[in-house]
C-alpha positions in Angstrom: -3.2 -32.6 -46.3 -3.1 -29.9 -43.5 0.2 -28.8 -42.4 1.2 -28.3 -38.6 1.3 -24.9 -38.9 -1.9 -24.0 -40.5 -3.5 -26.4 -38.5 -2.0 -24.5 -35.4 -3.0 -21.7 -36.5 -6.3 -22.2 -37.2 -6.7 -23.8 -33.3 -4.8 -20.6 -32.0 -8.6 -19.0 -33.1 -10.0 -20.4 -30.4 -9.4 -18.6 -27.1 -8.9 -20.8 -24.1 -8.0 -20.3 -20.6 -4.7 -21.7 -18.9 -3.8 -24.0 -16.6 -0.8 -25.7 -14.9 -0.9 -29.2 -14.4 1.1 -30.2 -11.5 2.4 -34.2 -10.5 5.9 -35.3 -8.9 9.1 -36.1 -10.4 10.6 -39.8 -9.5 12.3 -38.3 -6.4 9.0 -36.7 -4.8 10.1 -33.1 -6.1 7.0 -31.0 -8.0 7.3 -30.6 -11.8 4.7 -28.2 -13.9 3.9 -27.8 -17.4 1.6 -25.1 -18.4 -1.5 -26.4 -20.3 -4.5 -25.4 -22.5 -5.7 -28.6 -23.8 -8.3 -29.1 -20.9 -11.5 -29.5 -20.6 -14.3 -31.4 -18.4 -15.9 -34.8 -19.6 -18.8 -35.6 -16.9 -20.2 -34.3 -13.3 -20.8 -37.6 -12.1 -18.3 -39.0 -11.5 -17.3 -35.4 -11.5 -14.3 -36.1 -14.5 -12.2 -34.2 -16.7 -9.6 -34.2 -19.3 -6.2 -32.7 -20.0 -3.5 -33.4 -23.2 0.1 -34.1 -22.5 2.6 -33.9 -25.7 4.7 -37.7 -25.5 7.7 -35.3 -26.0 7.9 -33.1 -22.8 9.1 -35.0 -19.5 5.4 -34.2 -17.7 4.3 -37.2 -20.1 7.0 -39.5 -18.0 6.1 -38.3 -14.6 2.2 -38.9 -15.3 2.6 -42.1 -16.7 4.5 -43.1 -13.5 2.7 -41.0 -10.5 -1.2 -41.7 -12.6 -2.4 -38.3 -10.6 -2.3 -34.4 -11.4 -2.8 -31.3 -9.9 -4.8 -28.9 -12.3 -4.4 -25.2 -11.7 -6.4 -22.9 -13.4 -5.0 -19.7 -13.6 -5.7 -16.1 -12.5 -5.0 -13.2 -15.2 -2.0 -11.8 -12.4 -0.2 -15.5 -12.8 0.7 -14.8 -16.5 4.7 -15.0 -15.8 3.3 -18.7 -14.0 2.1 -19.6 -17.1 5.0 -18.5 -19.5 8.0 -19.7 -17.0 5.3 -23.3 -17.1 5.2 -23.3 -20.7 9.2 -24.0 -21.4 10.5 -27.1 -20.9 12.6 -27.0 -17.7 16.0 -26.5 -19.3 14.5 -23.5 -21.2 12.8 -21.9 -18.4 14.6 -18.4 -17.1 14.6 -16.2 -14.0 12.6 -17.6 -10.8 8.9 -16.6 -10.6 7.4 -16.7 -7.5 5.2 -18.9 -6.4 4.4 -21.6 -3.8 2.7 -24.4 -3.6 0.6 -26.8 -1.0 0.5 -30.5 -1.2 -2.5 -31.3 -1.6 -4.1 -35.3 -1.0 -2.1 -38.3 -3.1 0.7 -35.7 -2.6 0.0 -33.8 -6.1 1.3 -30.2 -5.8 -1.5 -27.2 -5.8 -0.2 -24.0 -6.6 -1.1 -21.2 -4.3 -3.2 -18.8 -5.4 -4.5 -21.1 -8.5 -8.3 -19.7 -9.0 -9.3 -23.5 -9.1 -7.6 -26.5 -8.1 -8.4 -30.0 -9.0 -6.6 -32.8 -7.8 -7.0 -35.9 -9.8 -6.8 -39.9 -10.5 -5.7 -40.8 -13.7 -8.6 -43.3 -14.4 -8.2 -43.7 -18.4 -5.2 -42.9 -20.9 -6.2 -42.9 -25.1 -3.2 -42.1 -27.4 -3.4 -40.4 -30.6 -0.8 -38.8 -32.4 2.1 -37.6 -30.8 -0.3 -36.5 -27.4 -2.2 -39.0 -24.7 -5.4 -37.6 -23.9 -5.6 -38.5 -19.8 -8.4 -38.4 -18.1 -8.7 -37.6 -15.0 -11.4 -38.6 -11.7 -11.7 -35.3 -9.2 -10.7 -36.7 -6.0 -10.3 -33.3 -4.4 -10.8 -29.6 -5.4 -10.7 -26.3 -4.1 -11.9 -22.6 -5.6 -10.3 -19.2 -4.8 -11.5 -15.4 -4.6 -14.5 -15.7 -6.5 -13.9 -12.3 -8.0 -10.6 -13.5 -9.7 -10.7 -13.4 -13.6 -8.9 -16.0 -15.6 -5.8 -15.9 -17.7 -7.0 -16.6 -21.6 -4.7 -17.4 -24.5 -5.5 -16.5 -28.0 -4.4 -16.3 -31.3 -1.0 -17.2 -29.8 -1.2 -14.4 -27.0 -1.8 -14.1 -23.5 -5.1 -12.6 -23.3 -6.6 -10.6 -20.1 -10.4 -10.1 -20.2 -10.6 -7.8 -16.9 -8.3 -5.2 -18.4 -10.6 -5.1 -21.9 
């Protein structure tokens, strides 16, 4: 049998970049989660997919709103993606950011490199995660010359300062 860790471990091997998935809390406020379980699944219908843990309250809020913001972020939106990645009653300090709403009211945040606002359009559970997928409804790119923020082997990872 392969144990959590090893098995997370191993997965940390594979470098990946990282993105903030955006949707509203029950009161119309904007909640985050950072995110590197993403990927795309077809270009026509232009789809993609994204993993959400049944533990961390984003699960709730996309079960009830069934749309998402992805934000892929640059390498200068690191603290973004740390301050994302605790769940909100861990998260210290106050990054700065801001965001737009973009259509079906899902949250963009500014300066994101990409943007994809989606409808949830199928849900598979396995394990302790539901794998949504997601139908691009709307999306916008930023500065083309941006360079992503990576993760690997449990670091954040910046390839334009390698």
């Amino acid at each position: 049998m392969v144990s959590q860790d090893d098995f997370r471990q191993a997965m940390s091997k594979f470098a990946t970049g990282v993105t903030v998935i955006t949707t509203l809390d029950p009161e119309g406020s904007p909640h985050a989660m950072t995110a590197n379980a993403f990927t795309s699944v077809c270009l026509d219908p232009p789809m993609l997919l994204v993993c959400i843990a049944h533990n961390t309250i984003t699960y709730g809020y996309v079960e009830q709103q069934q749309r998402i913001g992805v934000n892929v972020l640059r390498e200068e939106q690191e603290e973004l993606g740390r301050y994302f990645a605790r769940r909100p009653e861990h998260r210290e300090g106050n990054p700065e950011y801001s965001y737009t709403m973009g259509e079906h009211d899902v949250p963009q945040l500014d300066g994101s490199m990409v943007f994809f606002n989606c409808d949830i359009v199928g849900a598979h559970v396995y394990g302790d995660h539901t794998i949504y997928v997601g139908e691009v409804k709307e999306m916008s790119r930023g500065e083309d010359e941006a360079t992503p923020l990576m993760f690997y082997d449990s670091h954040w990872y910046h390839p334009g300062h390698e």
